[in-house]
Residue frames as qw, qx, qy, qz and C-alpha x, y, z in Angstrom:
[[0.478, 0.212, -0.477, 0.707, -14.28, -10.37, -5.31],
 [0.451, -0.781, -0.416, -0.113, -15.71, -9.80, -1.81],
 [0.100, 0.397, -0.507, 0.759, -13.86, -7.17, 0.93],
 [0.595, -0.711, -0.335, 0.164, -15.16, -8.01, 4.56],
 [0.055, -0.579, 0.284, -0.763, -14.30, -4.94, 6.56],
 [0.425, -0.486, -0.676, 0.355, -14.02, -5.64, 10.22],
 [0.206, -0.592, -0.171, -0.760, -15.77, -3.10, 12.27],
 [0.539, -0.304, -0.726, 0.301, -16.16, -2.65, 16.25],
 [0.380, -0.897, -0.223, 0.042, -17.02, -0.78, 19.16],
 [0.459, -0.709, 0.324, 0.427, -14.42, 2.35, 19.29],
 [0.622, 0.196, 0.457, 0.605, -13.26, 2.32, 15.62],
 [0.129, 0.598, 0.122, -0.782, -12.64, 5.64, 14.54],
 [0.666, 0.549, 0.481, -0.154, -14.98, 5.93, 11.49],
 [0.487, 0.790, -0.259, -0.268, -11.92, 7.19, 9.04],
 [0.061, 0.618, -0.734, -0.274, -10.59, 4.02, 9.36],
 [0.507, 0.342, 0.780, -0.134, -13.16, 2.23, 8.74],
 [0.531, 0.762, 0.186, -0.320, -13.70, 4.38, 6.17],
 [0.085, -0.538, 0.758, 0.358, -9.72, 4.21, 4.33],
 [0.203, -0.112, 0.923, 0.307, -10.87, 0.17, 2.81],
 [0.349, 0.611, 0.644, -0.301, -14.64, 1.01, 2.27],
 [0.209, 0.822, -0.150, -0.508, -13.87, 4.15, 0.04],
 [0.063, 0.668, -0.568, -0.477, -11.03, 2.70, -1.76],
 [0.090, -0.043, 0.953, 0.284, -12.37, -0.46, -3.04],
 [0.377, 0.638, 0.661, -0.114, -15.55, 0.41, -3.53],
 [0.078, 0.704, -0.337, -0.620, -14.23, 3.08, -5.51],
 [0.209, -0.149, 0.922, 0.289, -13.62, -0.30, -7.77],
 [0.078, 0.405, 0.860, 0.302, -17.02, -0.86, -8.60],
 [0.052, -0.792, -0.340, 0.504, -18.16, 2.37, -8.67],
 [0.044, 0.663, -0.507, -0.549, -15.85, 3.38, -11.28],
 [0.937, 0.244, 0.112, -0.225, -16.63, 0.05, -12.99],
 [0.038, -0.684, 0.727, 0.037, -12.84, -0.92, -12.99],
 [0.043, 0.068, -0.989, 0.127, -14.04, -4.70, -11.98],
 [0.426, -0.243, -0.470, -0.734, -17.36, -6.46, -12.03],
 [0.750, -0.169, -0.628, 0.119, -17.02, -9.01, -9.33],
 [0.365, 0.162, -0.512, 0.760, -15.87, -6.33, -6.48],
 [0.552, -0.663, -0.465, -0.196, -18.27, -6.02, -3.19],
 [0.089, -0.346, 0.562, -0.746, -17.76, -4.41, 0.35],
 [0.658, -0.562, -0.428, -0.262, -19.09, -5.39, 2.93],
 [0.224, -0.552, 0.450, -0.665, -19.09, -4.41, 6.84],
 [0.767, -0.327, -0.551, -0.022, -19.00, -7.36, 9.56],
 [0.396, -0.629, 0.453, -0.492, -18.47, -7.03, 13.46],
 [0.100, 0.238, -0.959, 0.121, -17.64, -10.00, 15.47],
 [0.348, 0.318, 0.815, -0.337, -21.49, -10.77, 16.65],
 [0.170, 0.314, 0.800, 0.482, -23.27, -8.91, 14.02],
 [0.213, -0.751, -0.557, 0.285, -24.64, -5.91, 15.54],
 [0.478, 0.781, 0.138, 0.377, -24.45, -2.99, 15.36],
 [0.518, -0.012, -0.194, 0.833, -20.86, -0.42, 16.30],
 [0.014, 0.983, 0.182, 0.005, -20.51, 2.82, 17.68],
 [0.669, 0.340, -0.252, 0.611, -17.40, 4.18, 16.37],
 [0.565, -0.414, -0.391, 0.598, -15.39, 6.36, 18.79],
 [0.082, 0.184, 0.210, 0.957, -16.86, 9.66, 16.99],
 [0.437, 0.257, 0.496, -0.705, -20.24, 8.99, 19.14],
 [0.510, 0.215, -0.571, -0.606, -21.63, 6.95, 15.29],
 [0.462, -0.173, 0.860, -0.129, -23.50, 4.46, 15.57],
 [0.265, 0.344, -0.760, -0.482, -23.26, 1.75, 12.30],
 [0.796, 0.074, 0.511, -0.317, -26.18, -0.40, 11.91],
 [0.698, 0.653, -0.097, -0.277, -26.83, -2.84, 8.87],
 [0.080, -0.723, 0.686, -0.027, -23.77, -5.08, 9.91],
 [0.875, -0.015, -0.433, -0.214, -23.08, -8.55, 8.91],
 [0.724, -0.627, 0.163, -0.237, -21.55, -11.18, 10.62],
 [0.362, -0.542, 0.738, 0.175, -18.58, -13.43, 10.97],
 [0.681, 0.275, 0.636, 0.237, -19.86, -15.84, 8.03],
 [0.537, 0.815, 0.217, -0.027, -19.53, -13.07, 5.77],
 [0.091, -0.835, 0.539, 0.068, -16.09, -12.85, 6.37],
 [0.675, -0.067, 0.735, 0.001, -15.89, -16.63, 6.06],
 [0.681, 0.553, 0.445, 0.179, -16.91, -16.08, 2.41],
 [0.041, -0.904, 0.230, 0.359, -14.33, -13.25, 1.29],
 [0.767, 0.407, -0.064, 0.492, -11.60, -12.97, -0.99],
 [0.315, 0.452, -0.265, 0.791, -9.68, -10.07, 0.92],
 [0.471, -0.758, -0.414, -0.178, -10.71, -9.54, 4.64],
 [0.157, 0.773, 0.174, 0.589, -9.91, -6.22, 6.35],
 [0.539, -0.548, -0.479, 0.424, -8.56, -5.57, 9.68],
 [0.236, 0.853, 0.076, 0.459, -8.79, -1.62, 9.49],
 [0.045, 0.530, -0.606, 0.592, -7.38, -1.05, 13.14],
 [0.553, -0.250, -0.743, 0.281, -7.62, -2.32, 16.39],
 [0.426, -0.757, -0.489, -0.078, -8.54, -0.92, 19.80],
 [0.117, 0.815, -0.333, 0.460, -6.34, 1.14, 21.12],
 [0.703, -0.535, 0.399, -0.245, -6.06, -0.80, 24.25],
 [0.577, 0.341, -0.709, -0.217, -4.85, -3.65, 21.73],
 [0.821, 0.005, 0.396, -0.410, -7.07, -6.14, 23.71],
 [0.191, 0.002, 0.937, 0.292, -6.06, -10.04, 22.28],
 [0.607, 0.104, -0.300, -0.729, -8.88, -10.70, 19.66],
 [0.817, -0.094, 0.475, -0.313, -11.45, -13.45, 20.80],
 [0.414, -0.178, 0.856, 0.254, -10.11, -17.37, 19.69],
 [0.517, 0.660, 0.476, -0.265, -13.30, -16.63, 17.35],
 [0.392, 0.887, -0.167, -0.175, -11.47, -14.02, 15.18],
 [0.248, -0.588, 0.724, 0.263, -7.89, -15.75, 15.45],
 [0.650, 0.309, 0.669, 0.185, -9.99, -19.53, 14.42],
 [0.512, 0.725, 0.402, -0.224, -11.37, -17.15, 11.68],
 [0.173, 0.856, -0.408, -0.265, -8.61, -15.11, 10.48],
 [0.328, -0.402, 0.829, 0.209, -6.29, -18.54, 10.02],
 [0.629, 0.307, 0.710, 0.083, -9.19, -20.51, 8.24],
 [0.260, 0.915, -0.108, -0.289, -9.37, -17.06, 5.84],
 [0.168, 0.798, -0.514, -0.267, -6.04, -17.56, 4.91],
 [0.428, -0.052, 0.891, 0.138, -5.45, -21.67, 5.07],
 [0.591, 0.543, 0.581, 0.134, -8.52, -21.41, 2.11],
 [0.533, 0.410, 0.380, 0.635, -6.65, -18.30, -0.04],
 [0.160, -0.913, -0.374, 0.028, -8.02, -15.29, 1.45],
 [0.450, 0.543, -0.234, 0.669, -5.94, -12.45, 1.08],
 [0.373, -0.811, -0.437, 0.113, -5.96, -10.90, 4.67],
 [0.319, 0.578, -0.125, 0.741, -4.84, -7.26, 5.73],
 [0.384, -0.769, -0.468, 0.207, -4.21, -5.21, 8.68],
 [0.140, 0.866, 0.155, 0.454, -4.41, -1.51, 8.39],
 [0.125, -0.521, 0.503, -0.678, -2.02, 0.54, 11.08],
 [0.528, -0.363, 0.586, -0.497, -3.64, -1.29, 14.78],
 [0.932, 0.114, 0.053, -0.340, -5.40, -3.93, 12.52],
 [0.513, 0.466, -0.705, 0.154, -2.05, -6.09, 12.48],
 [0.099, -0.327, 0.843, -0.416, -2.41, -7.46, 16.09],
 [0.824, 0.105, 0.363, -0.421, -5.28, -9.43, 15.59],
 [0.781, 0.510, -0.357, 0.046, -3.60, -10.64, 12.13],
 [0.283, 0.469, -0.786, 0.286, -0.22, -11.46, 14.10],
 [0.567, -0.207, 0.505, -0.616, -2.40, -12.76, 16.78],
 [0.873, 0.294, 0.056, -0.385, -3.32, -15.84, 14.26],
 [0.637, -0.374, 0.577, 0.350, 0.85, -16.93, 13.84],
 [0.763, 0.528, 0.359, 0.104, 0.10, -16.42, 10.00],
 [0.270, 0.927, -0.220, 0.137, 3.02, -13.73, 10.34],
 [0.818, -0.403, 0.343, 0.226, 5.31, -15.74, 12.52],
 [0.754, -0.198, 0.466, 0.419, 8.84, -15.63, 10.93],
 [0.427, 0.644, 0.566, 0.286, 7.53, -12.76, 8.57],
 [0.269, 0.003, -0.249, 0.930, 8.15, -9.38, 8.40],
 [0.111, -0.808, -0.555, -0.162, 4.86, -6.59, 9.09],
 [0.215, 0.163, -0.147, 0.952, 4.60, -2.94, 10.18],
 [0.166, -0.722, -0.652, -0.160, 2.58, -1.06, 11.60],
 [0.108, 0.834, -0.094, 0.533, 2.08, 2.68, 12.86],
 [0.432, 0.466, -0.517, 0.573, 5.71, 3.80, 14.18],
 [0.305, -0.468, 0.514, -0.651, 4.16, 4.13, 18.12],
 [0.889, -0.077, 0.342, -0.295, 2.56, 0.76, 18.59],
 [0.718, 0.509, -0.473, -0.041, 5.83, -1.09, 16.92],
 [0.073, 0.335, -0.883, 0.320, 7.80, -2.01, 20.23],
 [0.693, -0.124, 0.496, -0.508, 4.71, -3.67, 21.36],
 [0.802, 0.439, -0.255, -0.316, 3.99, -5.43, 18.36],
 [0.608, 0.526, -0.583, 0.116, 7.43, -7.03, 19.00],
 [0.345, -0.304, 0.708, -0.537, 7.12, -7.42, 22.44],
 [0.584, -0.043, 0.623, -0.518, 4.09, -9.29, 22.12],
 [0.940, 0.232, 0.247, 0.035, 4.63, -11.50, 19.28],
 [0.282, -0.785, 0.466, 0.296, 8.47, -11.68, 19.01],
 [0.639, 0.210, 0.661, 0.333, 8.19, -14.21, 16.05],
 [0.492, 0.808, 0.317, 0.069, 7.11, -11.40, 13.60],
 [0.646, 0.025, 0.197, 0.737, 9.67, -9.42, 12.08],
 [0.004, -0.813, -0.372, 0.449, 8.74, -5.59, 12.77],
 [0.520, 0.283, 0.297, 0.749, 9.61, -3.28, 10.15],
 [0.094, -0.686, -0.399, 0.601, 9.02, 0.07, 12.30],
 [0.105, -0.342, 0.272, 0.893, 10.00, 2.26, 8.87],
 [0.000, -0.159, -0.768, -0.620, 7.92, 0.96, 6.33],
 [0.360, -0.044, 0.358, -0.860, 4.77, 2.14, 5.51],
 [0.878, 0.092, 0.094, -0.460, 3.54, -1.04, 4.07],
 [0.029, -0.384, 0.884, 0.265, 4.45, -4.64, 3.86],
 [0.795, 0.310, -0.260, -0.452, 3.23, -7.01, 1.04],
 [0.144, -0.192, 0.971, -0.023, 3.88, -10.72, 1.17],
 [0.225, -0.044, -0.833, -0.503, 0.90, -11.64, -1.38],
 [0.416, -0.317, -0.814, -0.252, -1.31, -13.21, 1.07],
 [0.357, -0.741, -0.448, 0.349, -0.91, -11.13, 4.02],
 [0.127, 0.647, 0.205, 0.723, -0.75, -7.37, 3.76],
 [0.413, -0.720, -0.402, 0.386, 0.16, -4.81, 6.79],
 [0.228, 0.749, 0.191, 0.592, 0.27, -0.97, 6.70],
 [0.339, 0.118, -0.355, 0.863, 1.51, 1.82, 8.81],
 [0.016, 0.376, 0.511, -0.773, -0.53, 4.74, 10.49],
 [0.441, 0.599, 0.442, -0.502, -3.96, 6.10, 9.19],
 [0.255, 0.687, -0.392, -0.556, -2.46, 7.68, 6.08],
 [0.079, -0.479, 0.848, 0.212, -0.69, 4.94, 5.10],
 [0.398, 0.144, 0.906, 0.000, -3.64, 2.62, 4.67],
 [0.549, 0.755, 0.149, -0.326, -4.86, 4.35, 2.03],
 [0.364, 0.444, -0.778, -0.255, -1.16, 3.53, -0.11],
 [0.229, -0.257, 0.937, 0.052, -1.72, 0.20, 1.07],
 [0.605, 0.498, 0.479, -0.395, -5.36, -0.14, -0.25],
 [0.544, 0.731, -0.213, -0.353, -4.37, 1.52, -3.88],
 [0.167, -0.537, 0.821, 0.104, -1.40, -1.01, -3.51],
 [0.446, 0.089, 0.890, -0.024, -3.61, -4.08, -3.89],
 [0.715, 0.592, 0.235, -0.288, -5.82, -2.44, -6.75],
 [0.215, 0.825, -0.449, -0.268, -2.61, -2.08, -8.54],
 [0.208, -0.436, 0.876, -0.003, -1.62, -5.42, -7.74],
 [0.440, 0.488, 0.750, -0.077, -5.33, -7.06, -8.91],
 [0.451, 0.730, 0.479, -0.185, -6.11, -4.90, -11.28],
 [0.636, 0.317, 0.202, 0.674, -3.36, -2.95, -12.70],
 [0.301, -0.229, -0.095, 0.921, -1.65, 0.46, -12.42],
 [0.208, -0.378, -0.395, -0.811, -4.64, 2.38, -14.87],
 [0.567, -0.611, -0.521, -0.182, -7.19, 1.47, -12.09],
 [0.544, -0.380, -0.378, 0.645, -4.99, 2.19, -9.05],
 [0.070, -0.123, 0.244, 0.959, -4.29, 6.09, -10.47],
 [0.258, -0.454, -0.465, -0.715, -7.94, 6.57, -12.09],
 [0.542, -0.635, -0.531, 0.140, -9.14, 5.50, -8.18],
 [0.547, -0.291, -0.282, 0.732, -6.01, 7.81, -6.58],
 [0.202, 0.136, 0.084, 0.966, -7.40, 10.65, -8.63],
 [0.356, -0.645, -0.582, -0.344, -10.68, 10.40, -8.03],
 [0.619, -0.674, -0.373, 0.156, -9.74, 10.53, -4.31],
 [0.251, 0.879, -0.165, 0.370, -6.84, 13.08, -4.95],
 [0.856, -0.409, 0.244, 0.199, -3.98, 10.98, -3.60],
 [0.119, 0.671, -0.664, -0.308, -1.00, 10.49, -4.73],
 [0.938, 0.092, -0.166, -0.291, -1.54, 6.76, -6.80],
 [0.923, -0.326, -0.197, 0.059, 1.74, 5.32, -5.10],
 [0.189, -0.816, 0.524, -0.156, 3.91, 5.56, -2.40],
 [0.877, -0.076, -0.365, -0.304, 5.96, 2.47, -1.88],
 [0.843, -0.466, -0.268, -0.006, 5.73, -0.19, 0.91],
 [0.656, 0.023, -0.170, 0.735, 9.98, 0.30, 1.44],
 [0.149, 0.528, -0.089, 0.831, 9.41, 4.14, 1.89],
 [0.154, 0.036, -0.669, 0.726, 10.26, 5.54, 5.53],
 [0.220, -0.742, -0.633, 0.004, 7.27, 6.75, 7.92],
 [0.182, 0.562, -0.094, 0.801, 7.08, 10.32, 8.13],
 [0.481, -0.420, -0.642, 0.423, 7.21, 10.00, 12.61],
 [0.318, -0.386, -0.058, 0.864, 8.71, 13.73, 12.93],
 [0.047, 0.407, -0.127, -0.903, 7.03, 15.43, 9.63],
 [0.787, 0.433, 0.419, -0.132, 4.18, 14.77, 7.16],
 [0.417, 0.167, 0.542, 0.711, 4.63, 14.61, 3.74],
 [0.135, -0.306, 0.174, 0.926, 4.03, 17.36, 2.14],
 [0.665, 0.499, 0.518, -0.200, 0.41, 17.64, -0.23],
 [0.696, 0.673, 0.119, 0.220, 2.95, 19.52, -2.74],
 [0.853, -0.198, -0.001, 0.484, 6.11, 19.57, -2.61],
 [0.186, 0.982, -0.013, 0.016, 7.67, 23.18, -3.39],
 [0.324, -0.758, 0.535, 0.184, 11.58, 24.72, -2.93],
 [0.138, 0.662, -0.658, -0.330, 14.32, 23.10, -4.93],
 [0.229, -0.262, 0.932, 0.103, 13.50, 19.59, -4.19],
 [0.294, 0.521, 0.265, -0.757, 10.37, 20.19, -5.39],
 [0.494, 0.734, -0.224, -0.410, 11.50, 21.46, -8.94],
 [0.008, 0.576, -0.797, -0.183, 13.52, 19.09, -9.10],
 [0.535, 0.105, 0.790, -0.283, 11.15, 16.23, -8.29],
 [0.429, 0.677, 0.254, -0.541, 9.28, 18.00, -10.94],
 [0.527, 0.677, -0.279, -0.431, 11.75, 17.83, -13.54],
 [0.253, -0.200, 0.944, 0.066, 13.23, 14.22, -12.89],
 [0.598, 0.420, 0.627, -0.270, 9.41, 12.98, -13.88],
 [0.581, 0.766, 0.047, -0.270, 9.78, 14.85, -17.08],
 [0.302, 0.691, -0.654, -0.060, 13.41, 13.41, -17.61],
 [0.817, -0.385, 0.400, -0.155, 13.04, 9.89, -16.52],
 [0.904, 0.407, 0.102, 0.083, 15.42, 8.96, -19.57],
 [0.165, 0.878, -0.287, 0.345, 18.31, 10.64, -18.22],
 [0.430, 0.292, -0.745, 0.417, 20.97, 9.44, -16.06],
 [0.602, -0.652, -0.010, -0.462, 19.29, 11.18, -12.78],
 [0.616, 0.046, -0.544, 0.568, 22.47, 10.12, -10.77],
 [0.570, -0.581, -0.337, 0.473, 22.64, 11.72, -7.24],
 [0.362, -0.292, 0.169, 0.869, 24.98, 14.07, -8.48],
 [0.100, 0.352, 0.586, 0.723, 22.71, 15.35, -11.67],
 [0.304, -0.696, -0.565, -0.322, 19.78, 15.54, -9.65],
 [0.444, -0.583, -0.193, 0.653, 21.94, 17.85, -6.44],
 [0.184, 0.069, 0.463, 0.865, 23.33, 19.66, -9.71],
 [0.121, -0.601, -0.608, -0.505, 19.60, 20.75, -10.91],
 [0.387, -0.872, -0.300, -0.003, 18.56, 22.14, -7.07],
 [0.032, 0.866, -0.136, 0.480, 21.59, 23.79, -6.94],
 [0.721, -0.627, 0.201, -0.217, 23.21, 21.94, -3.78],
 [0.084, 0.451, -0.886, 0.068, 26.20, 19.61, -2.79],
 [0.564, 0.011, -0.819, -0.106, 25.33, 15.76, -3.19],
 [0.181, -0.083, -0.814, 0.546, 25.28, 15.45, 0.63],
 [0.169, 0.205, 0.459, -0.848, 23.35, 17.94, 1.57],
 [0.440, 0.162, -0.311, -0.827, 20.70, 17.16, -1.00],
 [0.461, 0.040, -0.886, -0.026, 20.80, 13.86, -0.44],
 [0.079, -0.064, -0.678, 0.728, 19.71, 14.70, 3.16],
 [0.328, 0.135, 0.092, -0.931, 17.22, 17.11, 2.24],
 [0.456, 0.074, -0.732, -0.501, 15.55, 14.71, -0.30],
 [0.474, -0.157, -0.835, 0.231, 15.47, 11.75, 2.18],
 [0.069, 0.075, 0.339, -0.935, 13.76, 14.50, 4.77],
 [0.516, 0.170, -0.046, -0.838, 11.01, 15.78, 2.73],
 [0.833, 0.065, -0.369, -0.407, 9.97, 12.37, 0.55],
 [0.729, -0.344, 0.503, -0.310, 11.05, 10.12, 3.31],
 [0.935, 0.243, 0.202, 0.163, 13.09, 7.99, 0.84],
 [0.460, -0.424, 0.352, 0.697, 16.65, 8.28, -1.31],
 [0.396, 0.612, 0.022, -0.684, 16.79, 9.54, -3.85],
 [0.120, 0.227, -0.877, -0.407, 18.15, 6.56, -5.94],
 [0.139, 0.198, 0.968, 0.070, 15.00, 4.72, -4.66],
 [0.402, 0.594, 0.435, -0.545, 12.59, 7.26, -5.61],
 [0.483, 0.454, -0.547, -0.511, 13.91, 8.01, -9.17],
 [0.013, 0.039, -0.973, -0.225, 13.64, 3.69, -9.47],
 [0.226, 0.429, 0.660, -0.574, 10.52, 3.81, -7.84],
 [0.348, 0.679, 0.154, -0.628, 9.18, 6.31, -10.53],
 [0.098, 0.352, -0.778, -0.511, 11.12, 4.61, -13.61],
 [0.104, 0.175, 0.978, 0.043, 8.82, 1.36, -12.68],
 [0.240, 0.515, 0.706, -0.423, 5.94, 2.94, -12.34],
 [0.262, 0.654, -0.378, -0.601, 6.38, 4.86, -15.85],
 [0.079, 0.161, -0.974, -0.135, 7.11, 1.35, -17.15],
 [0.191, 0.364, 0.827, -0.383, 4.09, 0.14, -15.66],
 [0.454, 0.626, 0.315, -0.550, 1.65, 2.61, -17.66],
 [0.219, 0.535, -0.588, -0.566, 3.62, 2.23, -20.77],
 [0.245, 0.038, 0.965, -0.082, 3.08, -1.93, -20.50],
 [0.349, 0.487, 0.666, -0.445, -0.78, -0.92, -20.29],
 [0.362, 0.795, 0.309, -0.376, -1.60, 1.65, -22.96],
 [0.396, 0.669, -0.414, -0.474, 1.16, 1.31, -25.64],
 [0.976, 0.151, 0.138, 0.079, 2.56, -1.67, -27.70],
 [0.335, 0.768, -0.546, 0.001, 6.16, -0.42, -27.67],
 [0.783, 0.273, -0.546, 0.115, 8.63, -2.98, -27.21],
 [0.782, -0.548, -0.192, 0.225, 10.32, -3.93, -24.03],
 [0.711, -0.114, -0.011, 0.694, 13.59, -2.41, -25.26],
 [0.037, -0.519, -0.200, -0.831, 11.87, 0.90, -26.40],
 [0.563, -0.733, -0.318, -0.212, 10.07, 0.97, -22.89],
 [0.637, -0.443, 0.006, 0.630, 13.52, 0.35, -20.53],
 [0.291, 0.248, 0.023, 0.924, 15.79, 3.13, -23.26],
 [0.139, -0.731, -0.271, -0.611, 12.35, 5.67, -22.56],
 [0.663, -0.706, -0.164, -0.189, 12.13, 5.18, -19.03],
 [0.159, -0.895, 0.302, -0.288, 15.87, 5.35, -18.06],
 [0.791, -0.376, 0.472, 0.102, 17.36, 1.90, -17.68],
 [0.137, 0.645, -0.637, -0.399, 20.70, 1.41, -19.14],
 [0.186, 0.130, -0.898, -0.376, 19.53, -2.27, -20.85],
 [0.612, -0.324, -0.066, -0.718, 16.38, -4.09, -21.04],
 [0.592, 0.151, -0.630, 0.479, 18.13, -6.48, -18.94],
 [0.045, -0.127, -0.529, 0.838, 18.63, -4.28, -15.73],
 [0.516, -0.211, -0.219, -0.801, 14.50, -3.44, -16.65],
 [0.726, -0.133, -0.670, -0.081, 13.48, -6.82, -16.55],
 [0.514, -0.069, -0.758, 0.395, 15.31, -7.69, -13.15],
 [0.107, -0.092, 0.262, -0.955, 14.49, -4.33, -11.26],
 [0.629, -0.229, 0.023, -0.743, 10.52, -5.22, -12.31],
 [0.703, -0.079, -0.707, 0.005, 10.64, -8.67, -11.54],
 [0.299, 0.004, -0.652, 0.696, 12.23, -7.91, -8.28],
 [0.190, -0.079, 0.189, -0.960, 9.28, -5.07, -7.84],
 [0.644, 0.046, -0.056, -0.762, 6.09, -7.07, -9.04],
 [0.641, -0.098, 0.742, -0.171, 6.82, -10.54, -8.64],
 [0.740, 0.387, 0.543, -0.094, 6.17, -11.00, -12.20],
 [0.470, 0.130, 0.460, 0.742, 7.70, -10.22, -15.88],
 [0.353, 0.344, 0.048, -0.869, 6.71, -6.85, -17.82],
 [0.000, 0.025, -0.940, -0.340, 5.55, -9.64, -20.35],
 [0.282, -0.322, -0.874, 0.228, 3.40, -11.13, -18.11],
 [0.055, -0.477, -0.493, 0.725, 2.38, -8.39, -16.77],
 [0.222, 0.070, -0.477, -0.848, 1.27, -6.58, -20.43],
 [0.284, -0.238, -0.827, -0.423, -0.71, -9.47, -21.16],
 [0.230, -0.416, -0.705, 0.527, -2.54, -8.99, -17.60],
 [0.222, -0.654, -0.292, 0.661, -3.08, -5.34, -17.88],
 [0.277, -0.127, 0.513, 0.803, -3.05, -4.09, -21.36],
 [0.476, 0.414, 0.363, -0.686, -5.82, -1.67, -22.13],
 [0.549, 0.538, -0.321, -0.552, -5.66, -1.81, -26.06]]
């Protein structure tokens, strides 16, 4: 599994550094044998990012030609059209299977190729009306901080390509890898793609004050109802106003973060035990393994079944 990283004059060197780190984090950890980085520029020379670096040791456009995942970390800031060179490339990438991404800026060269046409994509929350201005086929999703569609892959602002990176080990490799990478790098191992951008406030590196404890003690109760009301009840507040507060601080609701956090409980259970499907949904808080099923289907594109047999450590 190869990563091409694109790389240019004027990249700032922590986002070049966001898909280098986290997948090489892959074979570094020895998660995967087959996983490679690699740095290419559009002639092969060498960059000078916009921190006064300059990045020698750079391949070229055929080494992107031979990928399995190739990397638009951002884009200029000017958001300059990308030469018919990188568009020819970026389409033949994906017409032979290539997964392709673009990281926060690195989406207008990717829409620039029509392989989003009629699709949705995001990118970071100040360079969205352009985006739509200038390629009114793409479907802009200004909240999100990633969107997945299998073969193409776009992310939000700086931060944000670092959930979308851990997103695809999780998706190739399984949730135990994603999390053993997120801790290494002392992340949080996932935020997901549907949750708001935080325009007005970060997130928080730990979360404190009622919503906090509460966050705190939903994780440890994920077999409980955790209704709106239960979880206002616990911080001590009125539905509304919690509801608010919630949706503030973790930039989501709070129904989709407690689902959010059922699946992803599910998900490690799949890996590292052999309980049953119906002992996994009762543990994790869904009221049949029925409503399990559909919820992960809907979430992963794939059965927990399916997915066990994928991802199962033991």
């Amino acid at each position: 599994m190869r990563v091409a990283v694109h790389a240019f004059d004027g990249i700032t060197a922590f986002h070049l550094a966001i898909p280098l780190l986290t997948f090489g984090e892959v074979g570094r950890q020895g998660l995967a044998e087959d996983w490679s980085t690699v740095v290419w520029s559009s002639d092969g020379g060498p960059v000078r990012s916009s921190d006064g670096i300059e990045m020698g040791g750079i391949a070229g456009p055929e080494a992107a030609a031979e990928a399995s995942i190739l990397v638009f970390p951002s884009w200029s800031t000017e958001l300059s059209e990308p030469s018919p060179e990188t568009v020819e490339l970026i389409r033949t990438a994906h017409a032979r299977g290539a997964e392709i991404i673009g990281l926060c800026l690195g989406v207008f060269p990717v829409a620039a190729s029509g392989i989003l046409d009629g699709r949705s994509a995001t990118t970071h929350w100040a360079a969205a009306a352009g985006l739509e201005e200038r390629y009114p086929a793409v479907d802009v999703q200004a909240d999100a901080i990633y969107v997945d569609h299998g073969d193409v892959l776009t992310s939000a602002g700086t931060a944000s390509g670092l959930d979308a990176c851990l997103h695809v080990v999780r998706r190739r490799l399984g949730s135990a890898a994603a999390t053993a990478i997120a801790r290494s790098l002392v992340v949080a191992p996932h935020r997901e793609g549907g949750q708001a951008q935080f325009i007005e406030r970060p997130l928080p590196v730990r979360t404190t004050g009622p919503i906090g404890e509460t966050v705190t003690w939903a994780l440890e109760n994920l077999d409980l109802g955790l209704s709106l009301e239960e979880l206002a009840d616990h911080a001590r507040m009125s539905p509304r106003n919690f509801s608010r507060l919630f949706r503030e601080v973790m930039g989501t609701s709070p129904a989709r973060w407690v689902l959010a956090r059922r699946l992803d409980e599910t998900c490690r259970l799949l890996e590292g035990t052999d309980w049953s499907i119906e002992r996994i949904a009762r543990t994790c808080g869904f009221a049949s393994a029925v409503t399990f099923r559909q919820n992960f289907v809907r979430r992963y594109s794939t059965t927990p079944t399916s997915y066990r047999r994928r991802f199962a450590t033991g």
